[in-house]
PAFI-987676 format. One line per 3 residues: number of its first residue (from 1); their letters; for each residue z, y, x of N, C-alpha, C. Coordinates in pm, whole numbers, plus 50000, padded with zeros to 5 digits. Layout:
NUM) A) Z,Y,X,Z,Y,X,Z,Y,X  ...
//
This chain:
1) XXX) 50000,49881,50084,50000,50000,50000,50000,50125,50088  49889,50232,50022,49866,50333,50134,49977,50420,50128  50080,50455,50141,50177,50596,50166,50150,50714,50200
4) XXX) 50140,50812,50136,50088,50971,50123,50210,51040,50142  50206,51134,50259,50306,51237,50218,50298,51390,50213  50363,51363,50116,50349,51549,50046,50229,51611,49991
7) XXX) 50170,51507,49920,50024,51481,49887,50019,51654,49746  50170,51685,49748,50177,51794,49641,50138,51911,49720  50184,51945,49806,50174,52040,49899,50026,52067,49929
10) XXX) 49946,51960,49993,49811,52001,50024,49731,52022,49898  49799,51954,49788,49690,51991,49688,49712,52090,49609  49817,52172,49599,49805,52280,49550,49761,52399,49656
13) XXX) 49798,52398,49765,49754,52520,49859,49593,52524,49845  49522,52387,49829,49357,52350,49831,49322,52436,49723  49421,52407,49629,49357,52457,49481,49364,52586,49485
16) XXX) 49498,52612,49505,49521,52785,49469,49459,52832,49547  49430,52862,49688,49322,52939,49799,49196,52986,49707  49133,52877,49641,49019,52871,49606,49027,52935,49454
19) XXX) 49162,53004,49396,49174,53041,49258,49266,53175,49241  49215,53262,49322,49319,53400,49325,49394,53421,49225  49346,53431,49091,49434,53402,48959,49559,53292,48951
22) XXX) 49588,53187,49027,49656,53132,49068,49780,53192,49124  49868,53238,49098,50049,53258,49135,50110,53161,49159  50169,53170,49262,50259,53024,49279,50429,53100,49310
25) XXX) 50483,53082,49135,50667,53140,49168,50750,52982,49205  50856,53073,49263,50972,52929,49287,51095,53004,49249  51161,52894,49255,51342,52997,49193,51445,52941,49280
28) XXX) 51387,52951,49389,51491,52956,49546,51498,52824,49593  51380,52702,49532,51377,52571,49568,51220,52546,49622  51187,52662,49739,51034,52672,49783,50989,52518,49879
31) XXX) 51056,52539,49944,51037,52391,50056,51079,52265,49989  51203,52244,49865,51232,52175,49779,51099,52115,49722  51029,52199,49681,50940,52162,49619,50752,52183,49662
34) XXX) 50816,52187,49816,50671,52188,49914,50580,52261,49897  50652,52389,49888,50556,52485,49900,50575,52602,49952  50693,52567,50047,50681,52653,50176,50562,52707,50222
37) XXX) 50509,52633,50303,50381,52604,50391,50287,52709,50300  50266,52702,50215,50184,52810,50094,50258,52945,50120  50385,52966,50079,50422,53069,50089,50377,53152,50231
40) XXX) 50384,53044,50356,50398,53161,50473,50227,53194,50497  50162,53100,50465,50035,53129,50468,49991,53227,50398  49980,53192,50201,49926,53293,50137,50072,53358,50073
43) XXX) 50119,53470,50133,50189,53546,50040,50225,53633,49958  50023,53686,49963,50021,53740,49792,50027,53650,49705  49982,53573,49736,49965,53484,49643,50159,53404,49547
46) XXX) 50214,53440,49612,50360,53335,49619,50458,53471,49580  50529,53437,49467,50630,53505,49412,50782,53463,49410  50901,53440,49491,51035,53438,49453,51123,53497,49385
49) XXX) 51136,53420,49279,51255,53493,49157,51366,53439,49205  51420,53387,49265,51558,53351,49320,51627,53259,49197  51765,53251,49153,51805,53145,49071,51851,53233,48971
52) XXX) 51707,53249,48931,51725,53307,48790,51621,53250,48712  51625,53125,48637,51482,53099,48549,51455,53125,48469  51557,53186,48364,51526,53252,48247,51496,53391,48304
55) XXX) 51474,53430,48370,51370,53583,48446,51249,53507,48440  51241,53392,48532,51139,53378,48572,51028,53320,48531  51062,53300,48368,51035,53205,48296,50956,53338,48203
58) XXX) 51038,53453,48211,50963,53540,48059,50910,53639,48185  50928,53666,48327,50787,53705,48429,50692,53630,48403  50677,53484,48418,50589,53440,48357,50484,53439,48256
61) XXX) 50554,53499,48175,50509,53493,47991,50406,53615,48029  50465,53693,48101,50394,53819,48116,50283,53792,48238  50271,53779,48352,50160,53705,48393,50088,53658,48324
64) XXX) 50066,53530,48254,49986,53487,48139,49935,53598,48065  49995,53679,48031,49931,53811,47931,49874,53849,48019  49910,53908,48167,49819,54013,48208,49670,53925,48236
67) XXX) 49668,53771,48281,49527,53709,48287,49578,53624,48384  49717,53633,48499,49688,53494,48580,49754,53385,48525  49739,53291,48584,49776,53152,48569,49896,53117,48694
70) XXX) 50005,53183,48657,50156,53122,48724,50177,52963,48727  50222,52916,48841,50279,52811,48829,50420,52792,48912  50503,52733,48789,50638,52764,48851,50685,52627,48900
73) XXX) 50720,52642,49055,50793,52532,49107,50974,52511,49127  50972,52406,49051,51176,52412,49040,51181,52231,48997  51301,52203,49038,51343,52074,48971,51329,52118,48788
76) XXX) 51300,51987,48784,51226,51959,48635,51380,51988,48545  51477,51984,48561,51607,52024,48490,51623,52204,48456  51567,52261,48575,51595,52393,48562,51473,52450,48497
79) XXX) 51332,52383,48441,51221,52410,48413,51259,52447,48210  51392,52412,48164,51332,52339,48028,51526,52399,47991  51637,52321,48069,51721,52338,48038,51805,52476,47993
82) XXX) 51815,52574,48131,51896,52653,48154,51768,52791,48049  51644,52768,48082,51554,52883,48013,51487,52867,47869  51554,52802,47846,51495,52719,47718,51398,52836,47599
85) XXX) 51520,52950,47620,51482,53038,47488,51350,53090,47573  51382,53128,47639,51255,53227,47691,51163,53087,47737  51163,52988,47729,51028,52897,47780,50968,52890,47592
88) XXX) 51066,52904,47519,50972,52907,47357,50896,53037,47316  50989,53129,47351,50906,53270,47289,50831,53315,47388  50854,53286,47508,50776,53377,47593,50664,53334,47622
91) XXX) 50661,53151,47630,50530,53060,47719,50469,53031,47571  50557,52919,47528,50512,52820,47442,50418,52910,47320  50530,52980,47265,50527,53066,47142,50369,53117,47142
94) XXX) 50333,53191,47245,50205,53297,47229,50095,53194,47372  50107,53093,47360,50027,53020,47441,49999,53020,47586  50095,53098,47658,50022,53163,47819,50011,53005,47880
97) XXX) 49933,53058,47916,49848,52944,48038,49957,52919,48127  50046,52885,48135,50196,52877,48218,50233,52743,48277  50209,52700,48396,50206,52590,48437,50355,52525,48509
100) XXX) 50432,52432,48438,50566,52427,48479,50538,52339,48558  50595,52291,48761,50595,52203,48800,50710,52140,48798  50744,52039,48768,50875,51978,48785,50938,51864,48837
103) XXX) 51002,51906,48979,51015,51810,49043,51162,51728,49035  51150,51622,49071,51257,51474,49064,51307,51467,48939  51196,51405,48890,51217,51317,48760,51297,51234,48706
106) XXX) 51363,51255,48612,51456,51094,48598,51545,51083,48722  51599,50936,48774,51657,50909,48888,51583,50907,48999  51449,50997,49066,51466,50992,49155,51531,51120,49289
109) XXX) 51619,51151,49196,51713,51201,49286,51840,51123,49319  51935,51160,49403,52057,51149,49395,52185,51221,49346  52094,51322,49268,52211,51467,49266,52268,51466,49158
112) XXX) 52274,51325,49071,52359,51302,48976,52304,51409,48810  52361,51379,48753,52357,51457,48625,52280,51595,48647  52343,51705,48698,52300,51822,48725,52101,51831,48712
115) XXX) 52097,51732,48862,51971,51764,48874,51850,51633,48809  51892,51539,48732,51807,51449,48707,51747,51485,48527  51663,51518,48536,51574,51542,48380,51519,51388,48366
118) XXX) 51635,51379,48278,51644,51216,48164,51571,51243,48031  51575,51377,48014,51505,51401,47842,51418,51481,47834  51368,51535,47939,51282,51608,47942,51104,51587,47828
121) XXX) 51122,51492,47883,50949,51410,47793,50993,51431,47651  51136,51384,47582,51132,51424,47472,51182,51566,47444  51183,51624,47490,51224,51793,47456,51110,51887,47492
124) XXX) 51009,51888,47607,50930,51941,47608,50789,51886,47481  50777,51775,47478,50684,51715,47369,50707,51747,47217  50872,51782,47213,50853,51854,47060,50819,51952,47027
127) XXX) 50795,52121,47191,50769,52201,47158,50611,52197,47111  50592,52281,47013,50490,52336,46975,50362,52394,47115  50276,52387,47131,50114,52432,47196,50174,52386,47363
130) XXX) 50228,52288,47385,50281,52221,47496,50196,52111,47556  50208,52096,47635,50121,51958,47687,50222,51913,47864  50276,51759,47818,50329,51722,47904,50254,51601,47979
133) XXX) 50239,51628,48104,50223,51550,48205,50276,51458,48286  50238,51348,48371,50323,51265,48418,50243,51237,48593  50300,51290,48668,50212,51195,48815,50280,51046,48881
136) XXX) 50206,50897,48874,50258,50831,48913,50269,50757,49004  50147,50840,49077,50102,50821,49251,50082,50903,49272  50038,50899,49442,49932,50958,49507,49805,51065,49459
139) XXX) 49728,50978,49374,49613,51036,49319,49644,51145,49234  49745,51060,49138,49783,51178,49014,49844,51312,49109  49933,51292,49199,49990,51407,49225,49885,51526,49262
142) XXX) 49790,51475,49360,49687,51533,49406,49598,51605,49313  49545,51534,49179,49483,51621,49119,49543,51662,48979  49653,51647,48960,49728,51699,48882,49737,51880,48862
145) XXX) 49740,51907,48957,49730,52078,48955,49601,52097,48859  49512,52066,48956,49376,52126,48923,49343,52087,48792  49372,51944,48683,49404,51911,48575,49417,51962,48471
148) XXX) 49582,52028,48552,49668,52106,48458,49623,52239,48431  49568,52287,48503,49454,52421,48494,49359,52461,48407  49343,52317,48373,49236,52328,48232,49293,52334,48122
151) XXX) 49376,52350,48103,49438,52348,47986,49476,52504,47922  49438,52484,47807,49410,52632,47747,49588,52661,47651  49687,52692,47755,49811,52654,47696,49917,52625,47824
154) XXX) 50040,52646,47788,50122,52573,47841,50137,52410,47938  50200,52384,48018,50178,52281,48034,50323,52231,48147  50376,52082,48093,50483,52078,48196,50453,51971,48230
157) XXX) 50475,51928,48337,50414,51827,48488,50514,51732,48573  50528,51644,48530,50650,51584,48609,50607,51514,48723  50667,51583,48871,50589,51557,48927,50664,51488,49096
160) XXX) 50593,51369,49152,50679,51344,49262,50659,51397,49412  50743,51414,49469,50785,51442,49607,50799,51339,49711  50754,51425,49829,50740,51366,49969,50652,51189,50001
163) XXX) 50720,51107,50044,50595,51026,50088,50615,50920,49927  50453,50954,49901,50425,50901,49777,50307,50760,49778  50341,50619,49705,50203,50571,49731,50108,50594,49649
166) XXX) 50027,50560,49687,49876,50563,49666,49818,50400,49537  49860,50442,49446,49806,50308,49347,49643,50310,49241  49588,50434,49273,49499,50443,49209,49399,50528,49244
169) XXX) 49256,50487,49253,49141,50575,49300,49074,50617,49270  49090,50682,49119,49038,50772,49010,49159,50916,48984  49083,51010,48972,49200,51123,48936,49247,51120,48817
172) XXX) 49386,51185,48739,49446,51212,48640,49362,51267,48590  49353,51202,48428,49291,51314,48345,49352,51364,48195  49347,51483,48157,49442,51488,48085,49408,51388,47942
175) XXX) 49490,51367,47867,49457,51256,47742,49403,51149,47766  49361,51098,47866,49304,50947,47933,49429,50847,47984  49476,50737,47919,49562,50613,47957,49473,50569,48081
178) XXX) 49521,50515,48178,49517,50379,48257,49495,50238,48173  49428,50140,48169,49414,50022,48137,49396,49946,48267  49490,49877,48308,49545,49825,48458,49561,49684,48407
181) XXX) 49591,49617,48306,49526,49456,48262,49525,49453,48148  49418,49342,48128,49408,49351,47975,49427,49183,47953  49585,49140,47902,49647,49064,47890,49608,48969,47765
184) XXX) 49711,48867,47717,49694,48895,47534,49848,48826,47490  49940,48806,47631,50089,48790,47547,50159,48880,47500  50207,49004,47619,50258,49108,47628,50185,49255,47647
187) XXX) 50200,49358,47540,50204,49494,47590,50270,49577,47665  50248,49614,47801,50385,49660,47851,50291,49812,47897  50363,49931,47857,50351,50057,47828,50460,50098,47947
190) XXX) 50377,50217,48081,50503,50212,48153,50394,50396,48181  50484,50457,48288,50433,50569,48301,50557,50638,48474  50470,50673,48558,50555,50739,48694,50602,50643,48752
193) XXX) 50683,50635,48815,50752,50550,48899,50805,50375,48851  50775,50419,48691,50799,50271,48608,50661,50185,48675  50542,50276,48677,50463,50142,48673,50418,50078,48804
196) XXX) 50473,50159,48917,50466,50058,49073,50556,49918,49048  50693,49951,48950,50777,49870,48898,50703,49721,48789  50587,49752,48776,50529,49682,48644,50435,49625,48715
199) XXX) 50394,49692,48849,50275,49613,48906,50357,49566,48998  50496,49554,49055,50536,49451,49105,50599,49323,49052  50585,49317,48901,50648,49195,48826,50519,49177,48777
202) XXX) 50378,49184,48746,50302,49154,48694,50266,49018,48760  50263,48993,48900,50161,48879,48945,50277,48773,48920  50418,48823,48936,50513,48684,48869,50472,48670,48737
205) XXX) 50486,48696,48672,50469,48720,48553,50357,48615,48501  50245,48698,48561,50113,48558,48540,50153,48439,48607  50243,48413,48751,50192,48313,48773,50297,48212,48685
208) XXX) 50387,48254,48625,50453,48229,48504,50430,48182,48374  50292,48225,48394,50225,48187,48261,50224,48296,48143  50239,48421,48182,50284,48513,48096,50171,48632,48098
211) XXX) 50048,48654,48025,49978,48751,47997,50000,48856,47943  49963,48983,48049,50025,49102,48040,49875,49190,48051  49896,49252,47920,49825,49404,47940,49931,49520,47930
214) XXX) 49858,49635,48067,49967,49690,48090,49889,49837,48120  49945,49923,48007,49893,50050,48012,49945,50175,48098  49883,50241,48192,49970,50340,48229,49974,50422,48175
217) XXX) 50032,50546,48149,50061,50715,48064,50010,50785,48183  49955,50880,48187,49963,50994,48231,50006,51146,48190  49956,51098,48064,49939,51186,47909,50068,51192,47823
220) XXX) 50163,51275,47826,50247,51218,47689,50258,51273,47594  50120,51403,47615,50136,51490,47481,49981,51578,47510  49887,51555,47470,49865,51510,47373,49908,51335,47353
223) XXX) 49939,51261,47287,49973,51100,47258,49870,51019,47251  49819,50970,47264,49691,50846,47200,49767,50711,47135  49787,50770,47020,49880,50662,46921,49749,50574,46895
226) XXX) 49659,50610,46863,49566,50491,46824,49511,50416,46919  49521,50447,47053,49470,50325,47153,49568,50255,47163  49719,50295,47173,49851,50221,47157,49870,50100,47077
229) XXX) 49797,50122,46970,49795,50087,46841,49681,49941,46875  49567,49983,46920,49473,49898,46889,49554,49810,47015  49599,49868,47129,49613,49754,47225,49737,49634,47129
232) XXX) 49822,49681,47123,49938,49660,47047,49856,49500,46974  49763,49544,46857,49729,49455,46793,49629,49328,46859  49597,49303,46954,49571,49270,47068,49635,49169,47143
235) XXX) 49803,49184,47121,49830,49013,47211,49959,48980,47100  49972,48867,47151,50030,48801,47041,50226,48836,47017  50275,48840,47142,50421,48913,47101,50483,49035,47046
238) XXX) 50370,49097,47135,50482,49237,47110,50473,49330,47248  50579,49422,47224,50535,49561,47324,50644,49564,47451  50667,49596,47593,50757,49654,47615,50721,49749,47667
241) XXX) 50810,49872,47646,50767,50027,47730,50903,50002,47850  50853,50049,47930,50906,50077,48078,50947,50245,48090  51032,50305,48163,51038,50438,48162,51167,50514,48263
244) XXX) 51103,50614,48308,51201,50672,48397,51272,50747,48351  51364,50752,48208,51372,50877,48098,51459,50775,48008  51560,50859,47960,51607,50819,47818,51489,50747,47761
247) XXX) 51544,50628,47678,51437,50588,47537,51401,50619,47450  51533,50738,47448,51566,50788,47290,51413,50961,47337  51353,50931,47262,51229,51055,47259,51116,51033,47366
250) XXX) 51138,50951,47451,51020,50943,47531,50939,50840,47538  50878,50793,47596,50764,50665,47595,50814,50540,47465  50907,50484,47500,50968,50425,47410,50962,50452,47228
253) XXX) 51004,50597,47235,51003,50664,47085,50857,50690,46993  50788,50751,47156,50664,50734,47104,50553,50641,47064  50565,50535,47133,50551,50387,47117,50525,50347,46947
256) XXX) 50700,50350,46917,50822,50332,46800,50728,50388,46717  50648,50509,46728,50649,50595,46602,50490,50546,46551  50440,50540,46715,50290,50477,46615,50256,50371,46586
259) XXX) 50373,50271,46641,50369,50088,46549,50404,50136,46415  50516,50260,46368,50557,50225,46276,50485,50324,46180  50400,50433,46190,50294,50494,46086,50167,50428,46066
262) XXX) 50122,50335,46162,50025,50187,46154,50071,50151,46073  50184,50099,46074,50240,49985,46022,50211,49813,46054  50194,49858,46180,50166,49714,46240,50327,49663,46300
265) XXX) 50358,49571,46259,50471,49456,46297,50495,49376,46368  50481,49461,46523,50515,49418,46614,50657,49433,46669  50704,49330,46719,50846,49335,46803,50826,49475,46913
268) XXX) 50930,49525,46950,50912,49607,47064,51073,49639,47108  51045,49605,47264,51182,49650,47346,51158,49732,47429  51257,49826,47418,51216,49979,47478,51355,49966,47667
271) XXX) 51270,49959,47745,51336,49968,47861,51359,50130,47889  51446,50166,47999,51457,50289,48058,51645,50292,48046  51648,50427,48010,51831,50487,48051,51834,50449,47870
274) XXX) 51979,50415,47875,52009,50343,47729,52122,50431,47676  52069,50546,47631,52207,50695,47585,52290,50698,47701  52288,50751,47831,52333,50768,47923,52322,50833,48028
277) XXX) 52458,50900,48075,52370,51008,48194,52341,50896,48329  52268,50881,48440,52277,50842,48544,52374,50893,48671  52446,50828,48723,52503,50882,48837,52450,50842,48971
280) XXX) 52516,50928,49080,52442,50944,49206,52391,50793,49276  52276,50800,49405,52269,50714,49434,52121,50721,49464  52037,50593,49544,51947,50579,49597,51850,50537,49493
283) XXX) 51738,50567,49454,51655,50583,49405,51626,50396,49326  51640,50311,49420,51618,50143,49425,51763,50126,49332  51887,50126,49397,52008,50152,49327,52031,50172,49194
286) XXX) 51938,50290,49155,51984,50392,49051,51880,50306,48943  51768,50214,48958,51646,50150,48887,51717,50015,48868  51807,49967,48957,51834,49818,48884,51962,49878,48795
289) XXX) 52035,49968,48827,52195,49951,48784,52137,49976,48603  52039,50077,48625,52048,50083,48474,51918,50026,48369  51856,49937,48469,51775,49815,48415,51601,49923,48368
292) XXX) 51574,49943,48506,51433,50059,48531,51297,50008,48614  51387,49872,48650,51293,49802,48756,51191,49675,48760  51155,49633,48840,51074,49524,48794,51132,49429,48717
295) XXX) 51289,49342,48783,51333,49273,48717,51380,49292,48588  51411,49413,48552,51466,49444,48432,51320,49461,48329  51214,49452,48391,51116,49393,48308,51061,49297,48244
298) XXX) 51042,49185,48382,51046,49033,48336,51168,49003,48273  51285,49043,48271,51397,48972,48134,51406,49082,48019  51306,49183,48016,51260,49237,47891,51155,49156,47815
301) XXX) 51080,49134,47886,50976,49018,47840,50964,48889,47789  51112,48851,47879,51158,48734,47830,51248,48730,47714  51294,48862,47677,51372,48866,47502,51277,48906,47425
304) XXX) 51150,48941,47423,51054,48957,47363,50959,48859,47320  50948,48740,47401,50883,48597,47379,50999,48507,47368  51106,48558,47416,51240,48438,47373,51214,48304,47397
307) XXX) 51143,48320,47591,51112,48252,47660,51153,48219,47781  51245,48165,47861,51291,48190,47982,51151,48207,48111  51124,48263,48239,51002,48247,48276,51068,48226,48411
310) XXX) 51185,48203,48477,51219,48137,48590,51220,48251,48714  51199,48356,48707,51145,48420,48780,51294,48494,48834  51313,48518,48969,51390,48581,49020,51349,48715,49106
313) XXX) 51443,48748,49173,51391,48845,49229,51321,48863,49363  51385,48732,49419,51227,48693,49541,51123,48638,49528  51116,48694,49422,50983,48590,49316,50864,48768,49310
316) XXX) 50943,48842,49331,50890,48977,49280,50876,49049,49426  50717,49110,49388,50653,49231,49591,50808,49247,49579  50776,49281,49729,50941,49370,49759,50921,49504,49748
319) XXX) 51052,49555,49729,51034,49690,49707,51066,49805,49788  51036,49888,49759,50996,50054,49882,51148,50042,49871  51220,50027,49990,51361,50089,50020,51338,50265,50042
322) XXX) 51389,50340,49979,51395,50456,50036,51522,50529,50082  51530,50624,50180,51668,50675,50250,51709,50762,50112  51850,50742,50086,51920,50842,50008,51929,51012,49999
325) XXX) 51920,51011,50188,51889,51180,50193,51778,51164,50234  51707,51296,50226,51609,51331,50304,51651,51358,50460  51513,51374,50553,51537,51420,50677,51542,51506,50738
328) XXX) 51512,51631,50599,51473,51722,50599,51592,51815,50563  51653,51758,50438,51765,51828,50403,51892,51726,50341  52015,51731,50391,52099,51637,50440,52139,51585,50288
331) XXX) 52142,51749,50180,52211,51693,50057,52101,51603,49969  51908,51599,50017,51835,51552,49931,51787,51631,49824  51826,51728,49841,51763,51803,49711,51696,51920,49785
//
C-alpha cells in the first residue's frame, strides 16, 4: 500500500495558486492543518483569525458576498460546534460558496472529547443548502479541494492528515459512491477511515465463504438513497454500515432511512461509536475499543447471517500501527 504524506497540503497550495479568488483562513491551527507552507509562500492569499470561529465564520459569510471563495482550515469540532449560529445565518442561510476544511475526524485524534467530531455528518447534513464530504485516502484528499469548489453553496469536508494511504486511482466526485465489490450475501456501507477497515476483512471474509458488496461514501449529502436501495435489494442478508461517527445521524441513520421509505425489509446493523463520547488514545486503540475496525466487522456480519465464520484476527491484513503523537508536535494536535 502506497503511503502519501500530506497529500492535503500540496493539493491545496496547487489549487489555490492557480485560483486567486481562493482565500485560505485558519483559526490559529495553520501547520495543524498543513498549511503553513501556503501561508509563507502565498500570503495574500492566507488570512489568520486567531481562536475566534464565530468571527471567522461570519468574515467568511462576507467574503462569499464580496465574490471569493474562503476556505477555512480548523479541526472539524471547531468548524460546526463553537460557531454554529453564525455557520447558519451567515454561510448556510444565504448560500456563500464557503468551504469548511475539517480536520481529525471521529477518533483519529487522541485529544479526547474536545477535539474528536463524532456528530458532525449528522449535524452538518441537517443544515439546509449544505453539502458534506468525506476523504478516505490519498486520492480523495488530493482532489477533494478542487471538488469542493464546484459546488454552488456551502460545503463541509472531512478531511485526513499527514501520511495518508493511497486506496484508489480515480478522484472524488461529488454525489458518486465507490462500488469496490459487488457481492450477493452482505451489504457493507463504510466511508473514511472505515473502509481501509472493510478492505482489510473483506478477503477473510470471502475466503470464509461470505459475499460482500461493499460500497464506499464519499458523498453524504447530497445521499443516493436509491443506489443504497437497489444495492440493498441485491444480496440476500442484509446491510452493515461501518463508520467513524456516532450511528445515531450518520451513515448508519442514513442507511435506516432509505430501507425504511423503500420499504424494503432488510436486516441492518449499524457499526461505529454506540451513544458515546470516545476517550484518548491511538488511533488502532481507539477502532477496536469501540468496535470501528475490521474485526468488529466480520462479527457484525456474523450477527447479521447468524453465522459463525471462524475468522480471527490473524486471519485479517495487518494493520497501519500509527505513533500516538506526532513528530511534529508532541501533544498531536
Amino acid at each position: 500500500m502506497e503511503m502519501v504524506n500530506r497529500p492535503y497540503a500540496k493539493a491545496f497550495e496547487d489549487y489555490a495558486v492557480r485560483h486567486p479568488e481562493v482565500l485560505c483562513l485558519s483559526a490559529d491551527l495553520t501547520s495543524s492543518c498543513e498549511v503553513d507552507g501556503f501561508r509563507d509562500r502565498n500570503p495574500d492569499q492566507f488570512l489568520s483569525l486567531g481562536m475566534a470561529e464565530q468571527n471567522m465564520m461570519s468574515f467568511a459569510g462576507g467574503l462569499g458576498l464580496a465574490g471569493f471563495r474562503p476556505f477555512l482550515h480548523s479541526f472539524g469540532v471547531f468548524l460546526y460546534r463553537r460557531p454554529y449560529d453564525q455557520l447558519m445565518a451567515s454561510v448556510a442561510y444565504p448560500r456563500r460558496k464557503v468551504r469548511l476544511m475539517g480536520f481529525l475526524p471521529g477518533v483519529t485524534t487522541p485529544g479526547g472529547m474536545t477535539h474528536q467530531a463524532i456528530e458532525d455528518i449528522s449535524i452538518m447534513r441537517t443544515i439546509p443548502n449544505m453539502t458534506v464530504l468525506e476523504a478516505g485516502d490519498a486520492t480523495e484528499v488530493e482532489s477533494i479541494v478542487a471538488e469542493a469548489d464546484t459546488v454552488d453553496g456551502p460545503v463541509y469536508c472531512r478531511i485526513l492528515r499527514g501520511s495518508v494511504p493511497r486506496l484508489f486511482d480515480t478522484p472524488l466526485k461529488v454525489g458518486r459512491m465507490r462500488v469496490l465489490a459487488e457481492g450477493s450475501d452482505v451489504l457493507v456501507v463504510t466511508a473514511g477511515i472505515a473502509t481501509e477497515e472493510a478492505l482489510r476483512a473483506r478477503g477473510a471474509l470471502d475466503r470464509a465463504g461470505v459475499s460482500v458488496r461493499h460500497l464506499h461514501l464519499s458523498t453524504h449529502k447530497p445521499f443516493d438513497a436509491a443506489q443504497i436501495v437497489d444495492h440493498a435489494v441485491s444480496v440476500r442478508h442484509g446491510v452493515v454500515t461501518l463508520e467513524n461517527h456516532l450511528v445515531t445521524g450518520g451513515i448508519g441513520s442514513m442507511v435506516a432511512e432509505a430501507l425504511a421509505e423503500a420499504g424494503l425489509a432488510k436486516r441492518l446493523v449499524r457499526l461505529g461509536l454506540q451513544d458515546t463520547y470516545a476517550h484518548g488514545g491511538s488511533r488502532p486503540y481507539l477502532m477496536r475499543h469501540y468496535g470501528l475496525d475490521a474485526l468488529a466487522l466480520v462479527r457484525g456480519v456474523e450477527r447479521l447471517t447468524g453465522q459463525s465464520t471462524g475468522i480471527t484476527e490473524e486471519d485479517l491484513s495487518a494493520v497501519r500501527v500509527e505513533a500516538v503523537h506526532s513528530a511534529v508536535k508532541a501533544e498531536a494536535l
